[in-house]
N, C-alpha and C positions, 0 to 999 in steps of 0.2 A: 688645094681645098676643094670641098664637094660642093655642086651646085645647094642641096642642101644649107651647109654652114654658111653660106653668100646669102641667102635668102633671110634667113634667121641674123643674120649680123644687117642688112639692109631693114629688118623687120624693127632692129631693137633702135639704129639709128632713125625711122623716123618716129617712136615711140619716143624718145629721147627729143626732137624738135618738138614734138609734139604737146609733150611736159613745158618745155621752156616756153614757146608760145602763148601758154596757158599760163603762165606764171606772170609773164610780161602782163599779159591781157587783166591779169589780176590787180599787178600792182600798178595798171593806170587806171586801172576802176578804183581801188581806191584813194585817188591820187586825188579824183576828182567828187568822191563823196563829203558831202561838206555835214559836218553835225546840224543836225537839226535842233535849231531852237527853241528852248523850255518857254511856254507862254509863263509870263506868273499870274497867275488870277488876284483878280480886288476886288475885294468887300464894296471897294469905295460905290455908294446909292443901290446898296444891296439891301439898305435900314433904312426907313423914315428916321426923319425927326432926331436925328444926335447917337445918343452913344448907345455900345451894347452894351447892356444888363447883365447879372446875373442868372435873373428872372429868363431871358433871352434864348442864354445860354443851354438853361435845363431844358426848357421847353423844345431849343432844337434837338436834343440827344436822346427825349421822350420821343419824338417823333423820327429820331434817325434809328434806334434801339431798340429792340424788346427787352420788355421784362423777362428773369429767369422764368419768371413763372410761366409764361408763353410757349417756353420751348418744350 
């Protein structure tokens, strides 16, 4: 074999470690990724005074909304 074919076969072997390391390297990153926790949000002393209304209701979506006619 030519010095050539040695160099290119040496070249593919450490392309080839080189994959595998990375793969390893991958799969203990995610070995060690932990899901991140959903907060849940609460209403709870988000309202004076007792219950949400109806009245409440519209009022928030009047002021989270436009009118069509706005656009």
């Amino acid at each position: 074999m030519g010095k050539a074919v040695l160099d290119t076969e040496r070249f593919l072997k450490k392309i080839d470690d080189t994959q595998r390391q990375l793969e390893l390297l991958k799969r203990d990153l995610m070995k060690n990724i932990q899901p991140t926790k959903v907060k849940k949000s609460s209403l709870y002393g988000s309202v004076k005074g007792g219950d949400i209304t109806e009245e409440m209701i519209d009022e928030a979506k009047r002021s989270l909304f436009r009118e069509l006619s706005d656009i």
